[in-house]
C-alpha positions in Angstrom: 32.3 17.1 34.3 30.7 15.7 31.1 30.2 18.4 28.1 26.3 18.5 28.8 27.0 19.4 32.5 29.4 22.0 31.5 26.6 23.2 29.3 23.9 23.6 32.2 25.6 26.1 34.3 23.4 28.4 36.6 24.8 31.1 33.7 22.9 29.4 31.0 19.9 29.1 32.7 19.9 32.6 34.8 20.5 33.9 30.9 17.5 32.3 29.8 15.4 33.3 32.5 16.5 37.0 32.7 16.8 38.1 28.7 14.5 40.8 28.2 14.7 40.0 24.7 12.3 37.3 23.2 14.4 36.4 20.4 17.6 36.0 22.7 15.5 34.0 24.9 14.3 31.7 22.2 17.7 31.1 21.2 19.0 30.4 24.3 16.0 27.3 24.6 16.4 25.8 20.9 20.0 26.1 22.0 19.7 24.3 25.9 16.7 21.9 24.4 18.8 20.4 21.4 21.9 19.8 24.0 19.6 18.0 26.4 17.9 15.8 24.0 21.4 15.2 22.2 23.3 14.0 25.4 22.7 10.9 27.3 21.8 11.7 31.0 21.4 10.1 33.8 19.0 10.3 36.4 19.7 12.9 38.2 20.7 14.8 34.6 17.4 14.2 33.8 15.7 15.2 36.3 16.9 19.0 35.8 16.2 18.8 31.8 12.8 18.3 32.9 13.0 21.1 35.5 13.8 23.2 32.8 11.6 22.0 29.9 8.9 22.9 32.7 10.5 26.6 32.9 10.2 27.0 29.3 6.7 25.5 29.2 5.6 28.5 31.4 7.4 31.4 29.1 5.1 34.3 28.5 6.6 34.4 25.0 5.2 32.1 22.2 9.0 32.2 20.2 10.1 30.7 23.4 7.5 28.1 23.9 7.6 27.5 20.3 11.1 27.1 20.0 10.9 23.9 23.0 7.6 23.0 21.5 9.7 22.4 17.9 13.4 21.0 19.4 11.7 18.7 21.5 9.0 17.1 19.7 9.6 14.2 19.3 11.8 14.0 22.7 10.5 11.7 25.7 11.8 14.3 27.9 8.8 15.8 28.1 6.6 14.6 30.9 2.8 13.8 30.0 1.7 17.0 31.5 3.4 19.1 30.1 2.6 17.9 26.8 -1.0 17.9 27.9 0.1 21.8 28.5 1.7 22.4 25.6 -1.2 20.5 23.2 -3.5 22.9 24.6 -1.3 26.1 23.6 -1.7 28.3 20.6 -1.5 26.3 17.5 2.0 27.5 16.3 2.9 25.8 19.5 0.7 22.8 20.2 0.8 21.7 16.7 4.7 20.1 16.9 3.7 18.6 19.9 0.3 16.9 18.5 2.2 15.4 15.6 4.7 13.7 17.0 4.9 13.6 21.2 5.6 10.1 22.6 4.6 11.4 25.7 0.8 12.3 24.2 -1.6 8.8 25.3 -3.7 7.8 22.8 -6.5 9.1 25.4 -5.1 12.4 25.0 -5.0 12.3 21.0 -8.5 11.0 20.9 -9.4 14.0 23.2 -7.4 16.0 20.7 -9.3 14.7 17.8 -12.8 15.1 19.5 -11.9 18.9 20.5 -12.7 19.7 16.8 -9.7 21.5 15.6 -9.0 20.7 11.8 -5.7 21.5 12.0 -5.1 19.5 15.1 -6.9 16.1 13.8 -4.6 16.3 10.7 -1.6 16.5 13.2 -2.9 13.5 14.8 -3.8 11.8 11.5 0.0 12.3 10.7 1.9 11.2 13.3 4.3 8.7 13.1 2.8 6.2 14.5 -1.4 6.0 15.1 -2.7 3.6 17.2 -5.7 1.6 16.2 -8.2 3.7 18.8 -7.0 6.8 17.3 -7.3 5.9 14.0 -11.1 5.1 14.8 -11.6 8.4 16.5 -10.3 9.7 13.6 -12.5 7.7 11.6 -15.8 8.7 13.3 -15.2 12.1 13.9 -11.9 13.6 11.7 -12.7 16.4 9.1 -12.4 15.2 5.7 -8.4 16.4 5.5 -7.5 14.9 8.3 -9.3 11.3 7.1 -7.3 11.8 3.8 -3.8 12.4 5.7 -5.2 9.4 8.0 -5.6 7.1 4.8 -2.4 8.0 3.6 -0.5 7.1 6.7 0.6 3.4 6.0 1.7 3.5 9.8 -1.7 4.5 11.2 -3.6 1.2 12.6 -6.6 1.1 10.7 -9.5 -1.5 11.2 -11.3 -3.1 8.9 -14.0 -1.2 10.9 -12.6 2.4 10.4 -11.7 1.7 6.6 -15.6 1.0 6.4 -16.5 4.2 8.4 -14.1 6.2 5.7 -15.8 4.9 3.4 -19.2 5.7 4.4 -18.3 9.1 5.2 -16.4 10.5 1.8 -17.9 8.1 -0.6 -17.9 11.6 -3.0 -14.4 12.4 -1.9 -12.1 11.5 -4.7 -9.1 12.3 -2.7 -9.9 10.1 0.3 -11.1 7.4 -1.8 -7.7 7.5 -3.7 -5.8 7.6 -0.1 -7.7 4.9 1.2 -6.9 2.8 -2.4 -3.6 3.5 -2.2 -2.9 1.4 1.0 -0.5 -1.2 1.3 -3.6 -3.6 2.8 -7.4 -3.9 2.1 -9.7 -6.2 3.1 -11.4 -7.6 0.7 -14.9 -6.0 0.8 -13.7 -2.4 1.4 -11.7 -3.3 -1.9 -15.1 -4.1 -4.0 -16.3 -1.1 -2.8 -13.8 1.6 -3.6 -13.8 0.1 -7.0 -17.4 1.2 -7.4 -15.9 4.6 -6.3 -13.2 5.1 -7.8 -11.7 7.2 -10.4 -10.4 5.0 -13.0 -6.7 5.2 -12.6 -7.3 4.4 -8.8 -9.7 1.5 -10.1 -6.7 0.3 -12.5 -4.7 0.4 -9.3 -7.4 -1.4 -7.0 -7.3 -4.5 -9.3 -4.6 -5.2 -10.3 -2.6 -4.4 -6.7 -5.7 -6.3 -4.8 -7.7 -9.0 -5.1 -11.1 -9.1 -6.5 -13.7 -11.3 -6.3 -14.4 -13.3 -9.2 -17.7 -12.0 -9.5 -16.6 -8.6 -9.8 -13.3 -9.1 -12.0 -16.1 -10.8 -14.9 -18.7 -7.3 -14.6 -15.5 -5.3 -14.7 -13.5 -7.1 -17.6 -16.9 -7.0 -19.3 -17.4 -2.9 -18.8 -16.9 -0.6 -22.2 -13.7 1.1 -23.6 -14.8 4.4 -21.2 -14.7 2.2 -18.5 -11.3 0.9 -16.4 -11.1 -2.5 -17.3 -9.9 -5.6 -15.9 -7.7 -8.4 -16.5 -8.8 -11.5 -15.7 -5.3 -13.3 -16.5 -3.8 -11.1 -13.8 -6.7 -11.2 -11.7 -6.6 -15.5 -11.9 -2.7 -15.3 -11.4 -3.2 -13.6 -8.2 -6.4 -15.3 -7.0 -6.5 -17.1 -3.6 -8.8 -19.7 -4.9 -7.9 -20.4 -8.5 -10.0 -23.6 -9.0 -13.2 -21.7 -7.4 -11.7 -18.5 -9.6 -12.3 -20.6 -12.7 -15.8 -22.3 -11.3 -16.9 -18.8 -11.6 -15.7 -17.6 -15.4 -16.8 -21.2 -16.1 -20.3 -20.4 -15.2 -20.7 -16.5 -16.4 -19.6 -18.3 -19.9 -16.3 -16.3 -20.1 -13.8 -19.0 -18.9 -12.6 -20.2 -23.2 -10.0 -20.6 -25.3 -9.1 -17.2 -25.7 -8.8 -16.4 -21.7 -6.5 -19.5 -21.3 -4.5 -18.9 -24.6 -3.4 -15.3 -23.2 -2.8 -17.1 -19.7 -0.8 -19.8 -21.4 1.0 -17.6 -23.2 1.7 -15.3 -20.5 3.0 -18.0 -18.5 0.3 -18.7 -16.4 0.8 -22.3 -16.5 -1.9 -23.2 -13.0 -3.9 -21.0 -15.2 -4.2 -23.4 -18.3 -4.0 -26.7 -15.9 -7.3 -25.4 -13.9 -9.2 -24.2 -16.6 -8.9 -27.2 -18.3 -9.6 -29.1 -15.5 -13.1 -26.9 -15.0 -14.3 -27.2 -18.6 -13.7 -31.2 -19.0 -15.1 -31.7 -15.8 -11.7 -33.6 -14.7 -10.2 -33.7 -10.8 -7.3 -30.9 -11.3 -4.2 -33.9 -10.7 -5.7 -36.0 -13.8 -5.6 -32.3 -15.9 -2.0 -31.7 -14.2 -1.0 -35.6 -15.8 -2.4 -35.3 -19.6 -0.7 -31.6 -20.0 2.6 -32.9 -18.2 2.7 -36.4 -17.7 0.9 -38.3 -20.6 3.1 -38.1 -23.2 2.2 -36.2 -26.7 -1.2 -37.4 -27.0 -2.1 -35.9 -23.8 -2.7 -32.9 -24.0 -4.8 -33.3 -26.9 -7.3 -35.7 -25.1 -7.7 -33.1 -22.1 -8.1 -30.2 -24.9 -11.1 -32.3 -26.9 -12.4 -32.7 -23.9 -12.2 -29.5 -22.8 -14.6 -28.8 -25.5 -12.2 -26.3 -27.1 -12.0 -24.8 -31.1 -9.5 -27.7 -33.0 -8.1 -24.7 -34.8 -6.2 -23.0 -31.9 -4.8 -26.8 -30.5 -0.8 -25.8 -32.2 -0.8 -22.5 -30.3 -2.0 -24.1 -27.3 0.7 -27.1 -28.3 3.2 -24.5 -28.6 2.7 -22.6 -25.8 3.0 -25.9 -23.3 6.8 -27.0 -25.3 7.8 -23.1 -24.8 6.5 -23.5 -21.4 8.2 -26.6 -20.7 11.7 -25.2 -22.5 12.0 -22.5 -20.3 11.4 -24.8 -17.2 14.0 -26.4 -18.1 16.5 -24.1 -18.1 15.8 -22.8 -14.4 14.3 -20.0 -14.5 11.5 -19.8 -11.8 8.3 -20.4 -13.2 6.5 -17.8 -10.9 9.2 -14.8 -11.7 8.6 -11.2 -13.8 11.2 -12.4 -16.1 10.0 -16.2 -17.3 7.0 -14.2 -17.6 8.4 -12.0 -20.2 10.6 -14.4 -21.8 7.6 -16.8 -22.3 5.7 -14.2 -24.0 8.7 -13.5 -26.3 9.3 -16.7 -27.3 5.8 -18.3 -27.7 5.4 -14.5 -30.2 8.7 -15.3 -32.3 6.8 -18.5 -33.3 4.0 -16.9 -34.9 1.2 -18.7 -33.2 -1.9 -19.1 -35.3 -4.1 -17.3 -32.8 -6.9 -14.8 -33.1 -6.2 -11.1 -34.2 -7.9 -10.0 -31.2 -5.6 -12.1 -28.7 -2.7 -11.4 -31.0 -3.3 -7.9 -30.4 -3.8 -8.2 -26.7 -0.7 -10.0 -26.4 1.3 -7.9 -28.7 0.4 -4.6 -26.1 1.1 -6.9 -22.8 4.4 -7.2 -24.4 5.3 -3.5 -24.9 4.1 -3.1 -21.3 6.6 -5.5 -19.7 9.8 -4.0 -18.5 13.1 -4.5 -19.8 15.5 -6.6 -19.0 18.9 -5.0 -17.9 20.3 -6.1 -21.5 17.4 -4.4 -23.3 17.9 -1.3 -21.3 21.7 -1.5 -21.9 20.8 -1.3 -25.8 18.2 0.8 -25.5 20.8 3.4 -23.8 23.8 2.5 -26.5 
């Protein structure tokens, strides 16, 4: 006899079903419950766990319902209708179940949702898993908690559809338009607009965790000092589209000298070669040759071309040999730390560049986390 048949004896159960006292009686069941969904039965084993999860189903007393309700809520052995049953009970009860029942469809948690019960949707909303028709039921119909818990559930299936219901809903809810933000994935559009919604830590967060159109990156770079701004090296490093990215700073007149010299010197290399490319009018392989390829002279005929200030040609000349230095010795172009290490070194040669790119430079710097070294001094 296994330990969980020695466990179900007719004692066990006749004690459970004959205690006069409530609180004995809900002992007993967290007790029987946690053995049965502990031990591995077979069929027949689990066919009388379910006989008795149906018993305690039909207690008079809440404790005892609640204490099943609790120890077995995220069990499969409870059948469907008995969930049904139990989602249905007194809230103290139902709510366990609601949360986190495999045995709940998603026809029943839509019903759930649909019922009205605040408290209930933000069960559903929580669960462990939300299916994409719940998460639209939700959607259309949740209470403005339960949309926020919804939001904020990285494992609830949410449509492009739903995220523009949310949306349309809570537009004035800073909370669900921070949970919504906040998620791992947005599609583009409901991106755009939570940024016109947003507080402006959340709009901080929304650009530089997501892409932007270009459009939008240029009227938000160009917003006041009160206003969350954007930057448009960041926003071309992580662009989809860079050559179309540049097309567009190109025409709203904010694709210069400056813009590349920060992307240059932040090692945004694609950055430099594209720009380039979209201000002299060259194919982006022949821009690619005369910055690489084309020996010293090179890059000087692409930068004249370019139409860019003669004055600023020995930063951009420096920036390309620090660029090219660090290639050299391995480290992946595309990495946090060549990032920081080519801003370090193309600062320690005290560029002639503008106070104003000097200064932005100077604060991406401080920004940049340390290396393990610099932390191990920092700490000495």
């Amino acid at each position: 006899m296994t330990a969980f048949r020695a466990r179900l004896t007719e004692m066990d159960i006749q004690r459970l079903v004959k205690a006069v006292d409530e609180d004995e009686r809900a002992e007993a069941a967290h007790k029987l419950c946690r053995n049965m969904d502990r031990a591995e039965l077979d069929d027949r084993e689990r066919e009388a766990a379910q006989k008795i999860v149906r018993l305690l189903a039909n207690d008079a007393a809440e404790l005892v319902r609640r204490a099943m309700a609790v120890t077995l809520k995220s069990s499969d052995l409870i059948p469907n209708d008995v969930a049904r049953r139990l989602a249905a009970d007194l809230d103290s009860i139902a709510l366990p179940i609601i949360g986190a029942s495999p045995a709940l469809s998603d026809d029943d948690l839509i019903e759930i949702v649909r019922a009205g019960s605040a408290l209930r949707q933000i069960a559903v909303a929580g669960r462990p898993s939300v299916s994409r028709d719940v998460s639209q039921a939700l959607a259309d119909e949740g209470n403005e908690q339960a949309v926020r818990v919804l939001a904020a559930n990285d494992n609830a299936d949410l449509s492009e559809r739903a995220l523009g219901v949310i949306v349309d809903r809570f537009p004035e809810s800073g909370e669900v338009v921070a949970a919504v933000a906040y998620r791992q994935v947005l599609p583009l559009h409901i991106t755009e607009r939570l940024i016109e919604l947003a507080s402006e830590t959340v709009r901080e967060h929304l650009v530089s965790r997501h892409a932007v159109a270009p459009e939008t990156a240029i009227r938000l770079a160009q917003y006041s000092r009160e206003r969350a701004t954007i930057d448009l090296v960041e926003q071309a490093a992580s662009s989809a589209d860079l050559p179309a990215f540049m097309a567009q700073l190109n025409l709203r007149k904010v694709l210069n000298a400056s813009l590349l010299l920060r992307g240059l010197a932040r090692g945004q290399m694609t950055m430099l070669e594209h720009g380039l490319a979209e201000l002299a009018a060259t194919p982006h392989h022949r821009a690619w040759l005369m910055i690489h390829d084309a020996g010293p002279l090179g890059l000087k005929a692409i930068y004249d071309r370019a139409g860019l200030p003669p004055r600023l040609f020995q930063a951009f000349r420096a920036g390309v040999d620090t660029w090219r230095a660090l290639s050299a010795e391995g480290v992946d172009t595309s990495s946090d730390v060549f990032r920081q290490r080519m801003l370090e070194r193309f600062l320690t040669q005290r560029p002639n560049v503008p106070r104003d790119d000097l200064a932005y430079l100077m604060e991406r710097l401080d920004q940049a986390p340390m290396r393990p070294t610099q932390m191990a001094a920092s700490a000495a």
